[in-house]
C-alpha positions as CSV (number, residue, x, y, z in Angstrom):
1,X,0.0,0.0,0.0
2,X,1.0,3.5,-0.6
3,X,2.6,5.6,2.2
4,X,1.2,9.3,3.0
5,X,3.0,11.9,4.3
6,X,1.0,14.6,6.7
7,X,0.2,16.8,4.6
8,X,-1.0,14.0,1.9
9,X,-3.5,12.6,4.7
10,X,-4.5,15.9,5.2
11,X,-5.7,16.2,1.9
12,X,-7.1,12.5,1.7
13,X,-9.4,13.3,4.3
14,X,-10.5,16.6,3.5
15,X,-11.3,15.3,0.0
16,X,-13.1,11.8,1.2
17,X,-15.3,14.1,3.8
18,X,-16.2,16.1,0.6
19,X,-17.0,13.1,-1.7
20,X,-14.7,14.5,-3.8
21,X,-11.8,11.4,-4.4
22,X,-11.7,9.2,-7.2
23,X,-12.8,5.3,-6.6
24,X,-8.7,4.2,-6.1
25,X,-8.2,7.4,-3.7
26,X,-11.7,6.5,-2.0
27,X,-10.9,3.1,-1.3
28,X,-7.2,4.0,0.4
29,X,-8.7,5.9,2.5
30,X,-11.1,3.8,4.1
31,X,-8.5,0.8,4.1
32,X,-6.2,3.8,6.1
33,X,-9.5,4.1,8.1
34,X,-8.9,0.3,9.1
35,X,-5.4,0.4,9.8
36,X,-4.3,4.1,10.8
37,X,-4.9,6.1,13.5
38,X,-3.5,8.9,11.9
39,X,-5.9,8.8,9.3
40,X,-9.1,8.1,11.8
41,X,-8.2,11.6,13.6
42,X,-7.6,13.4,10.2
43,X,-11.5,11.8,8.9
44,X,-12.6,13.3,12.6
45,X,-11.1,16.8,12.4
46,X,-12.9,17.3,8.8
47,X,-16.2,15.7,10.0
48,X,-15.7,18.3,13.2
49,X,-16.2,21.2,11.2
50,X,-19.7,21.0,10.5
51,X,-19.8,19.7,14.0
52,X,-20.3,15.9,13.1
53,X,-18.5,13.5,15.4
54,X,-17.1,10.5,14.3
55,X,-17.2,7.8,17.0
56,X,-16.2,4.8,15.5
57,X,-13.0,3.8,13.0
58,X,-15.5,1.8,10.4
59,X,-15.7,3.3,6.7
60,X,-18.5,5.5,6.3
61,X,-20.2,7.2,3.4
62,X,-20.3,11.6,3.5
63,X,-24.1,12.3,4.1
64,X,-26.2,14.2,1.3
65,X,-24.8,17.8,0.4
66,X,-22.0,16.9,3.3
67,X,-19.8,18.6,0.7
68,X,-21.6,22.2,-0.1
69,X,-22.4,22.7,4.2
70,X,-18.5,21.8,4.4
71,X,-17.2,24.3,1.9
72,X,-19.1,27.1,3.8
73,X,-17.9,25.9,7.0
74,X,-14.6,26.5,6.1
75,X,-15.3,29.8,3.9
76,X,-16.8,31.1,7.0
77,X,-13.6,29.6,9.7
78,X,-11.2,30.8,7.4
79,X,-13.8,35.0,7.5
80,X,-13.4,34.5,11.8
81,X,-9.5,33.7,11.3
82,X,-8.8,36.8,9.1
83,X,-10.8,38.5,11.5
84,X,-9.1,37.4,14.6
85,X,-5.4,38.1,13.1
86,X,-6.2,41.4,12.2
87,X,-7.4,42.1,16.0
88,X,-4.4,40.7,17.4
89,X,-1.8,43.0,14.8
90,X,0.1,45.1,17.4
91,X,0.2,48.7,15.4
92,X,3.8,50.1,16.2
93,X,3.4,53.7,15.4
94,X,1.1,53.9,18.5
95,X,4.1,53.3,20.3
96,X,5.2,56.2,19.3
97,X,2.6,58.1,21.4
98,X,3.6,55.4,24.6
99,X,0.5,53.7,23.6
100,X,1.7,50.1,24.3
101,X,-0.7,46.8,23.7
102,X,-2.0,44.5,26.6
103,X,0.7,43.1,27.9
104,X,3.3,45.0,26.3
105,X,5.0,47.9,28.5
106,X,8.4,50.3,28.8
107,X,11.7,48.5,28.3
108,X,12.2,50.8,31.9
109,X,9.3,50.1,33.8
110,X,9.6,45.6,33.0
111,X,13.7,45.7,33.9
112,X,13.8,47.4,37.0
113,X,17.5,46.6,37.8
114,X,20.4,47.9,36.1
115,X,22.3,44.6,35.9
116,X,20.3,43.7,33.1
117,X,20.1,46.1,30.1
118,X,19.3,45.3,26.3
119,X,22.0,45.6,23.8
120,X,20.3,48.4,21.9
121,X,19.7,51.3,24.3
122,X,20.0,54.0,21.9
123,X,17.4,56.3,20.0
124,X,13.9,55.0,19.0
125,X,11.0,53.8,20.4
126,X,11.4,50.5,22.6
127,X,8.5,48.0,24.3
128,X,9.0,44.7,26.1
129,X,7.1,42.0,27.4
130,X,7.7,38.9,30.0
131,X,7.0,35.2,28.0
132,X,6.6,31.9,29.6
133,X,7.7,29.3,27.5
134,X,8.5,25.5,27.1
135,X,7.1,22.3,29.5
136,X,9.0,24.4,32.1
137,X,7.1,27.7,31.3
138,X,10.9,29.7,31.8
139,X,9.9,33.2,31.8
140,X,12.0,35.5,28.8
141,X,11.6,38.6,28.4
142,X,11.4,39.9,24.4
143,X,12.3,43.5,23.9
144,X,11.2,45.5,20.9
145,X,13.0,48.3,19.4
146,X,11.5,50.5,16.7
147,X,13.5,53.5,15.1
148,X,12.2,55.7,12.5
149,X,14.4,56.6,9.7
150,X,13.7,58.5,6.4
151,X,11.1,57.7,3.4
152,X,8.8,55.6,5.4
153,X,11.1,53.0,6.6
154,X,11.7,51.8,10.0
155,X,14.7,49.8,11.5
156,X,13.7,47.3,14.1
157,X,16.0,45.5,16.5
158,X,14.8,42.4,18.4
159,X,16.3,40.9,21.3
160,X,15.2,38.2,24.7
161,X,16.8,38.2,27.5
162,X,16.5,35.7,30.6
163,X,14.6,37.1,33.6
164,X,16.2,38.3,36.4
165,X,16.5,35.0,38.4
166,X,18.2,33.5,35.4
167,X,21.7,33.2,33.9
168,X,20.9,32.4,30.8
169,X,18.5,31.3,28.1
170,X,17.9,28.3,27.8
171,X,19.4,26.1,24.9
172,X,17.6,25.3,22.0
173,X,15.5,28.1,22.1
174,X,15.0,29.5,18.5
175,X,13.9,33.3,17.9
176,X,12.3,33.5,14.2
177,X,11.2,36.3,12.2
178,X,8.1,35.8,9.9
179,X,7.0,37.6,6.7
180,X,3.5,38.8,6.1
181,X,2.6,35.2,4.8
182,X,4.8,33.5,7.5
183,X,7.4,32.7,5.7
184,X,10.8,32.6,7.7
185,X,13.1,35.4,7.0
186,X,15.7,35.0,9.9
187,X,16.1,32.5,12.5
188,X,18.6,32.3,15.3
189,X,19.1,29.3,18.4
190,X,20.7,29.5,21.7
191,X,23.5,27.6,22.5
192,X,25.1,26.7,26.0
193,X,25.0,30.1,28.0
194,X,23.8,32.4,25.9
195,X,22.9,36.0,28.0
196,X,20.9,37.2,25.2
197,X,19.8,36.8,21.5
198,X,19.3,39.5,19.3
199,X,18.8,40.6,15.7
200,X,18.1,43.7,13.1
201,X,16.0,44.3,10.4
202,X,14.5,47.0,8.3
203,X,11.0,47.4,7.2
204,X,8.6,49.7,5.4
205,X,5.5,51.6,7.2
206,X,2.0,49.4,6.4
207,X,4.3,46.4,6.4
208,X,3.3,43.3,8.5
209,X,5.9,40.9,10.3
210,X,5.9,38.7,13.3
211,X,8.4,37.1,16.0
212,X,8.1,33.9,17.0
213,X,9.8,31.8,19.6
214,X,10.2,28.3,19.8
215,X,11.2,25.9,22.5
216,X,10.7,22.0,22.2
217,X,6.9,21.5,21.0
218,X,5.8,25.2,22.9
219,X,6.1,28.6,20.9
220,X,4.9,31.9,21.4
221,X,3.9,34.5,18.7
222,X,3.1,37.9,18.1
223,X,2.2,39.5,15.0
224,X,3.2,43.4,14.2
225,X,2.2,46.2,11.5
226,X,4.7,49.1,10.8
């Protein structure tokens, strides 16, 4: 029998919930029905989205117009998901005016000691926040930076930092910068006693990016307009 990546079962699924696989594809999947537990969830999470649950692993066949009340369910998931990422888009030129977003505040006013201090402290507009991430939830602190420079461009700096109790990061923690479509554009990792872990970038106003952090199977994102 033929092997399926992820993605490919995905797909399978999605497409034997819509009655919309050949006989050869049809019949795969309910043989990977029998067999694969991989596949069972994959049938469930489609079935899911009109709110059908499945509760057995036998074949089954998609009920009448399953396929048209599926298509809108996702047209409709896919409306609340635009929806929600524009709500959460942190819009940096309010920082500008010290207009910072929940949870978000001063570089000054979240490191209140003077042992630890960013690598950037220089002009521009700066904002930080305390993270918990990983199995351990070890708290990190991501710091901001925001400079305006001429003809509508920005350079931002990024950096984390361990919390005060801390020595270091800890390893294997990856900091990633993500296009507007969430494509990686720059990625760094700790190694063994790293203080700190920073990069630069420059970006145009109206521009969206995000930073993301990653720690074994936890990550943490937030998503940023210019």
């Amino acid at each position: 029998m033929n092997t399926f990546n992820a993605e490919e079962m995905e797909l399978l699924a999605a497409g034997y919930v819509l009655d919309d696989l050949d006989e050869i594809e049809k019949l795969q999947v309910e043989e990977l029905i029998k067999t694969s537990p991989a596949m069972r969830e994959e049938i469930r999470k489609s079935m899911a989205v009109m709110g059908v649950l499945v509760t057995d692993a036998e074949p089954m066949s998609p009920p009448v117009g399953l396929k048209n009340q599926v298509s809108f369910a996702f047209e409709e998931e896919k409306k609340s998901l635009l929806q929600t990422s524009k709500k959460k888009l942190i819009q940096l030129d309010n920082w500008f005016q010290q207009l910072f977003d929940e949870g978000w505040q001063t570089v000054s006013e979240l490191l209140e000691t003077p042992s630890i201090a960013p690598a950037f402290r220089n002009s521009g507009v700066e904002g930080a926040r305390l993270i918990s991430i990983g199995s351990d939830k070890i708290p990190i602190i991501l710091i901001l930076r925001v400079k305006e420079t001429q003809d509508r461009s920005r350079d931002i700096a990024v950096e984390i930092l361990p919390q005060l109790e801390h020595n270091y990061l800890p390893n294997n923690l990856q900091l990633i910068l993500l296009d507007a479509d969430g494509d990686k554009v720059m990625e760094a990792t700790t190694r063994r006693e790293n203080k700190n872990l920073k990069f630069d970038f420059s970006g145009t106003c109206g521009e969206a990016f995000s930073i993301k952090l990653e720690l074994s199977d936890d990550f943490f994102q937030e998503d940023f307009l210019l």
